[in-house]
N, C-alpha and C positions, 0 to 999 in steps of 0.2 A: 522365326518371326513371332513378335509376342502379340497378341489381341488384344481388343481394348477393354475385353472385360480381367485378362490377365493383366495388364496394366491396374487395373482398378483395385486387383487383388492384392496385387505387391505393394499397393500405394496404403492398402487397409491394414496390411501386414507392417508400415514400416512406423506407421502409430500406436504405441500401446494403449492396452484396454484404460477405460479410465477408470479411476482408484474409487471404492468409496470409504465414506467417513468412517473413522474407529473414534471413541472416545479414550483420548489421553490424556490423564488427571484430570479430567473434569474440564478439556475443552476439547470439540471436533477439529481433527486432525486428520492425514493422511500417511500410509505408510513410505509415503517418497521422502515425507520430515521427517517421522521416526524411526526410522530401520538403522539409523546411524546416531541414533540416538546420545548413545555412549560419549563419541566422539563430540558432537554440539556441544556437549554441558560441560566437557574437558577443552574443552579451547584456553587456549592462554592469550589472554589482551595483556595487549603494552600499555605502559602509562601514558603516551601519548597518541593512544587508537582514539580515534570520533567512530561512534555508534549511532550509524540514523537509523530509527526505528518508524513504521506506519504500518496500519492495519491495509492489508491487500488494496491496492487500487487507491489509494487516500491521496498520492500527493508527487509531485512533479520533481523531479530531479536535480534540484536547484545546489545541493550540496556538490554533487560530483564535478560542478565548473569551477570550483571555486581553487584561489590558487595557495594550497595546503599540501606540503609534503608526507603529514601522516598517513598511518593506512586508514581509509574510509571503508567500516562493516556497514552491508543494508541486511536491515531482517524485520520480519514480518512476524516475530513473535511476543508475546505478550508478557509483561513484565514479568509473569514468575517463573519464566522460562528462559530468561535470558541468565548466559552460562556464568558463575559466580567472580570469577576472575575479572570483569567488566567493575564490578563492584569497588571487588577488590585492590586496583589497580588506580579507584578513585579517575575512570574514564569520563570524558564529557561526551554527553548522549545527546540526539535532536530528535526530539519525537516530531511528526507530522500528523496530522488530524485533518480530518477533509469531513462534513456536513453530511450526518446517514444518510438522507434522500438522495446527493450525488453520487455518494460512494455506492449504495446499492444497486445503481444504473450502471453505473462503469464495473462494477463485478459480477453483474450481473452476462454482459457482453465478454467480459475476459472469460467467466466459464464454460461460452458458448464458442469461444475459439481456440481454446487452450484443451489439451487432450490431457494434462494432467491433473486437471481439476476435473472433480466428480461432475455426472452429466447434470446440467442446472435445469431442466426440464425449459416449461413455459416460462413467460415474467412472473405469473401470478402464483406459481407455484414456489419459485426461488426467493419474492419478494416475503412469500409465509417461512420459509427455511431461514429467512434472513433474521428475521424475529425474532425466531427462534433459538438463532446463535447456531444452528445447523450449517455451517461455513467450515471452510479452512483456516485456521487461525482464534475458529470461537467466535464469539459473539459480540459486535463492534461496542457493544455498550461496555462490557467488560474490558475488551482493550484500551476504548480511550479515557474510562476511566480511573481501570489500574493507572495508567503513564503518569494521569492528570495527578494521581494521588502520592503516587510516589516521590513530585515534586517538594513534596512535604518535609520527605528527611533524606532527601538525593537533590545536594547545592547545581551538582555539573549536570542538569539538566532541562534544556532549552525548550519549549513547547513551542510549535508553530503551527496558523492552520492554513490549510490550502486557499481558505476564501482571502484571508489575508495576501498571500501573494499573488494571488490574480489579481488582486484590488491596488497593488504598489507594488512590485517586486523590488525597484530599488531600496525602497524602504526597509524591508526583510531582510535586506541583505545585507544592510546595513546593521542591523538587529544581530543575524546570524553573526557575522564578521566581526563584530563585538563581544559578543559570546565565545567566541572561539580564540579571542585574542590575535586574530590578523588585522593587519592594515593595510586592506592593498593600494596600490593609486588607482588613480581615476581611470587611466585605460584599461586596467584589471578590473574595477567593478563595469565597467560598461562591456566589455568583455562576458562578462559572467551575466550579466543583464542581457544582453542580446542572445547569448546561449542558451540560457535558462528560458525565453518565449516559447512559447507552448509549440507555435508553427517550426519552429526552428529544428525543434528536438524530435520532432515529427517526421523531419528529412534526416534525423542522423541515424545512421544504422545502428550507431554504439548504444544508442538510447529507443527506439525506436522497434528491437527483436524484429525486425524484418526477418533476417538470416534462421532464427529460429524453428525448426521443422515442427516441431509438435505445435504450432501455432499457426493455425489455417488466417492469415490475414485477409481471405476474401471471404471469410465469414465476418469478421471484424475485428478493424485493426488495435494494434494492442496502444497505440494511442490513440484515441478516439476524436473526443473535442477538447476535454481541459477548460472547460467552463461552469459556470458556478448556473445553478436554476436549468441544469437540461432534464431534470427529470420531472420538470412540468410537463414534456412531451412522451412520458412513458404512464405516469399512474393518471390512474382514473378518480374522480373525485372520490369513492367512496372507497379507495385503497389509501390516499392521502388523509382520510380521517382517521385508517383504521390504524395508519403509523402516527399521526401524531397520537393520540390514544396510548399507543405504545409505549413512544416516547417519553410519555406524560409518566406513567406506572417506573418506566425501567432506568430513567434519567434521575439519581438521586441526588447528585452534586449542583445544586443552584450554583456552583460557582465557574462550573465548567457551561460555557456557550458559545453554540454554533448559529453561523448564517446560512440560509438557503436561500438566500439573494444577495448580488452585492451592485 
């Protein structure tokens, strides 16, 4: 007969420890990304792979409904890290981009329920880490301004932002589906519009990581809300001065802008 404190042991045994940060060329990384290092940056892409790219927690999964035969890569790496064959192979890429202030609330909860991300302490302590570029993945300003910039002399690829599709989805989709050179009909994009609803993907398991063990969902669920301005209920007025402040310093591209309201 097992106890309930053996229960509790076997339950802490079946979680690994959680990782922390190494610096990897000059962004915070984790050893679950690079122990296979090798292998990432030898991948071979087809010429007709779609690459969606977003910084951890940026943006909803609008791509995966769509009705496209190619193979669809998701990755959460920053452009100088994506494997050369992508390039080479002249792939078309969708970056997503989701507004600092939301994204650092919603990664903020994913660190707190996911055991493969390093432990994210308090808010106030993660929200200074964030900053800092003390993350998984590096530093958001660095990510979405490498993507932003490399649209410069990289034609196949597509920038979207999150606030954007909460704001219109059909719209987006319409944007995406152009870019990617499909046509679907109408019951296909309404299809992929009803799918694509934040509630919707909420109930699917495929999307959803319910099933997932290392992700305690009664800590918080790994879809959360999917709305634009929730982190009016997290910072406190004098944390919201000290990011914009931040922002102000570490945002050099006047060309690249986000909403934190829509």
């Amino acid at each position: 007969m097992i106890t309930l404190l053996e229960k509790y042991q076997l339950n802490r045994m079946e979680q690994p420890p959680r990782p922390t940060l190494i610096d990897f060329h000059g962004v915070s990384m984790t050893k679950y990304f690079t122990d296979n290092w090798d292998n990432v940056q030898n991948f071979k892409a087809r010429p007709d792979d779609i690459l969606i790219a977003t910084y951890p927690k940026a943006g909803v999964d609008l791509a995966n409904k769509l009705p496209t035969t190619p193979r669809l890569i998701k990755t959460h790496l920053p452009v100088q890290f994506i494997p050369k064959s992508f390039w080479e192979q002249n792939c078309r890429i969708v970056y997503v981009a989701r507004n600092i202030k939301d994204n650092v609330v919603s990664y903020y909860h994913f660190g707190r329920m996911n055991s493969l991300q390093p432990e994210p302490g308090d808010w106030s302590t993660f929200l200074h880490d964030f900053m800092e570029g003390k993350m998984v993945f590096g530093s958001w300003y660095d990510h979405v301004n490498g993507w932003w910039e490399k649209r410069q002399t990289y034609s196949k690829l597509h920038y979207m932002f999150f606030e954007d599709m909460i704001e219109d989805c059909g719209r987006e989709i319409d944007r995406l589906c152009s870019f990617l050179g499909l046509s679907p009909s109408a019951e296909e994009k309404e299809k992929v519009t009803t799918g694509s609803k934040f509630d919707n993907m909420k109930q699917n398991k495929m999307a959803n990581y319910s099933t997932v063990q290392v992700m305690n969902h009664k800590v918080s669920p790994f879809m959360r809300k999917g709305k634009v301005g929730d982190w009016k209920n997290h910072f406190t007025v004098a944390q919201n001065e000290k990011l914009d402040e931040d922002y102000k310093q570490k945002m050099k591209n006047a060309t690249l802008k986000f909403r934190t309201e829509v």
